[in-house]
N, C-alpha and C positions, 0 to 999 in steps of 0.2 A: 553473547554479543549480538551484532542484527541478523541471526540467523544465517551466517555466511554471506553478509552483505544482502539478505533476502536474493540468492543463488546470484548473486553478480547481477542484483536489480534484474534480476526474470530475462538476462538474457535476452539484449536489455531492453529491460521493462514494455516486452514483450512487441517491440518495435513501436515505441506509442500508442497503447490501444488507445481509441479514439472513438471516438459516440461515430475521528468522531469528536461527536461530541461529548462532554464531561458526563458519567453518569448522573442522572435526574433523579430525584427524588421520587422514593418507590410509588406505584399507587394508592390510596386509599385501604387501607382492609387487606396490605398484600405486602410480605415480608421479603419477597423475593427481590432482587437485585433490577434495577432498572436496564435492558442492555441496548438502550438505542444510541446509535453512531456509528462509528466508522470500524470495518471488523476486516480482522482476515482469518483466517483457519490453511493452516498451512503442517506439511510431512517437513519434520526436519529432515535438514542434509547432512549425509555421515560427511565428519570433518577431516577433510580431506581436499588435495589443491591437485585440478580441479574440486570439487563440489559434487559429490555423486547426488544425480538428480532421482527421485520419485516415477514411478511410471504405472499407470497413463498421467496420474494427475498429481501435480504437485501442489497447487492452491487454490483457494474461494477466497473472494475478496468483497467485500462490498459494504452496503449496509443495510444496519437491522432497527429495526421496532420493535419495541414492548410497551403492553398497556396490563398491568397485572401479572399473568401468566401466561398470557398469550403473545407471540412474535411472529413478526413479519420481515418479510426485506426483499432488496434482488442483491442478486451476488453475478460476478462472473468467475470462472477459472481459468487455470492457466495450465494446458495436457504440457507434457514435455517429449509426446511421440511425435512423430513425423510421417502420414501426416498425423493432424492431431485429433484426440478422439473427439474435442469439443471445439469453437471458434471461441478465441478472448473476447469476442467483440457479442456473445449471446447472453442477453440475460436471463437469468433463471430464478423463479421466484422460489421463495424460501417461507416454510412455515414453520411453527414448532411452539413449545411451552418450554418456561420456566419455573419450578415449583418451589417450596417453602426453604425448602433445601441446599437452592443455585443448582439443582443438576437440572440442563440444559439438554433439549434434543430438539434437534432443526432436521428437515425433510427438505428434499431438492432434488426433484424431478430433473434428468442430464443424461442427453444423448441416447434416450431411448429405456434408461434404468431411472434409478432411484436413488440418489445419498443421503445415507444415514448420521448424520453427527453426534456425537453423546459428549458432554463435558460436564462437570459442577465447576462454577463459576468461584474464585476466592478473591480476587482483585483483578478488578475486567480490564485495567490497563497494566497489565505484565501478562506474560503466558501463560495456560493454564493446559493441563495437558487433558487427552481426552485421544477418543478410537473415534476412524469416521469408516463408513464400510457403503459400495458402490454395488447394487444387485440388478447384474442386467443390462444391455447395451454398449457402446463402444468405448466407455469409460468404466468399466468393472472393475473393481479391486476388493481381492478379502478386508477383514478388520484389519485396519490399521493405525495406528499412531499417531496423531495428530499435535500440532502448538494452537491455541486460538487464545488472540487480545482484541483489545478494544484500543485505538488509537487518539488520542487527546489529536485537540483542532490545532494545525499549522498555524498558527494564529500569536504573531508575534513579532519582534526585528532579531533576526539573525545576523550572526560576523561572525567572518573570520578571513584566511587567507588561502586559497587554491592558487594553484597549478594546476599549467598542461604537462600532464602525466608521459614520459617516455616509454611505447607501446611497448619497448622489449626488455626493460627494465625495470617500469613499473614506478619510476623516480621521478620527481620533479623533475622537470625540463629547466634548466638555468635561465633566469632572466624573464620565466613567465609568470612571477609572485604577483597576484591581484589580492588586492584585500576589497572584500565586497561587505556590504549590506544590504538583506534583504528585508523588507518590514512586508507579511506578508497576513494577509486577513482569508479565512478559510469560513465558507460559508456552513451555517450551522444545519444546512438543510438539503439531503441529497438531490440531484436531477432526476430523471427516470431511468438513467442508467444504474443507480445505487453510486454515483459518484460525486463526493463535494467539491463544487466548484471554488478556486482561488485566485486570487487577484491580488495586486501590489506593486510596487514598485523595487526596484534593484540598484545600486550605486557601484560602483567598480572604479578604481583605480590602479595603476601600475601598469601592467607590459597589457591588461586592457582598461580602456576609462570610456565612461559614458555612464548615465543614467537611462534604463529602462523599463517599461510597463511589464508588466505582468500579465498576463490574460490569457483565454482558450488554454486552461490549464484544471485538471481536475486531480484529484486525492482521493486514493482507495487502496485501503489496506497500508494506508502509511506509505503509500509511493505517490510522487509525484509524475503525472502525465501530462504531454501537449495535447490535448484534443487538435487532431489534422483533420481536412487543412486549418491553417491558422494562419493571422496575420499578424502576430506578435511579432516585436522585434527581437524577440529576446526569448529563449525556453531555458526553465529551472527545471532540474531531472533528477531523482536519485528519494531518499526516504529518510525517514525517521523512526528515533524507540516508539513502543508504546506512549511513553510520557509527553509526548512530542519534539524532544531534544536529543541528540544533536539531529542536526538533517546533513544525512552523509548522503553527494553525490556533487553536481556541480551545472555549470550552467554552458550557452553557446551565445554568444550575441552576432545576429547572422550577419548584417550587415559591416558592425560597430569594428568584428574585432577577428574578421575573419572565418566566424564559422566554425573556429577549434574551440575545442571543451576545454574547459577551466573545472576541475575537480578536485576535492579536498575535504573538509569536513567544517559547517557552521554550527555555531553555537547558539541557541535563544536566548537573549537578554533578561 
């Protein structure tokens, strides 16, 4: 499933950190898997309600380059100590190769050590399992366990119908059915954060209605973020499979519709 809702959207989605695309065609002379776009590498959660989280570090997110063998990117992480051993908001640059084979190893200088990623790649948009290991610094962790895909672009018109979720419950709220659509276009090219910026528009009708813009919004690791401040009227929150479908989370329209979240799960047409 989405990794436990990707830990209940990072908790959530790591309070807005705030400042992929389809695999390309390999290079020339070069068998290996092309893996530029949108990535995450993340410790599954043992399944369980709560969600046992990872420690210090639960995920890298961001994105990557390849020309051949050779890759690049920036990534951020997300620790899950308190405090935390790295800031969501640091980017870290990311090197490594990919060889004849799809075994994958990425290097990523953090918080004073060094992360090791090892994976072979078989379809870069599903999970691929692989160890990533932390030597050094305030983020150290032995070999561990690792998921890492490649996320297809938000890039699309989503529907469906949310609700404001009852906090003790967990149920639809009666009476707050919105059926939305979202057409949403995901830019094929990251900022200097390693994040894809997104834009589009939103329709809503029911217990909320208005039509809104999209904007100051980025996509990393399949989650959707408000880059703050912002002056949107409107923020979409919450993620997507690898494939890009469905986008499980929900939106707030601040003005329009009060400010409460509308959550549920949209489908790509």
């Amino acid at each position: 499933m989405f990794r436990g809702i990707r830990f209940t959207l990072l908790i959530p989605l790591a309070l807005f950190i705030g400042c992929g695309v389809n695999p390309a065609p390999s290079a020339p002379g070069s068998s290996a898997l092309n893996l530029t776009g949108d990535w995450v590498v993340l410790v599954p959660s043992i399944p369980q309600v709560p969600p046992s989280l990872p420690s210090p570090l639960s995920d890298f997110m961001g994105a990557l380059q390849s020309s051949g063998s050779n890759i690049t990117g920036t990534f951020r992480a997300i620790s899950t100590t308190f405090p935390q051993c790295v800031s969501p908001t640091q980017n870290l640059p990311v090197s490594g190769t990919i060889d004849s084979t799809n075994k994958v190893i990425l290097t990523i200088p953090i918080a004073g050590g060094t992360a090791t990623i090892t994976a072979t790649i078989t379809t870069p948009q599903s999970y691929t399992s692989g160890t990533w290991q932390i030597v050094g610094g305030a983020c150290a962790m032995p070999p561990t366990t690792i998921d890492m895909a490649e996320f297809a672009p938000a890039t699309g018109t989503y529907t469906g119908t949310l609700n404001i979720q009852n906090p003790t419950t967990h149920l639809p709220v009666p009476g707050t059915a919105t059926a939305v659509t979202a057409t949403l276009v995901q830019s094929p090219t990251p900022n200097a954060d390693g994040q894809f910026p997104l834009s589009g528009t939103m329709t809503a009708s029911g217990a909320c209605t208005g039509t809104f813009s999209i904007n100051d919004e980025v996509v990393t690791g399949g989650l959707f973020m408000q880059v703050l401040p912002s002056t949107s009227p409107a923020a979409l929150i919450g993620g997507t499979l690898p494939t890009g479908s469905p986008l499980i989370g929900g939106f707030s329209a601040f003005s329009a519709c009060g400010s409460q979240f509308y959550s549920g799960t949209l489908i790509r047409q």
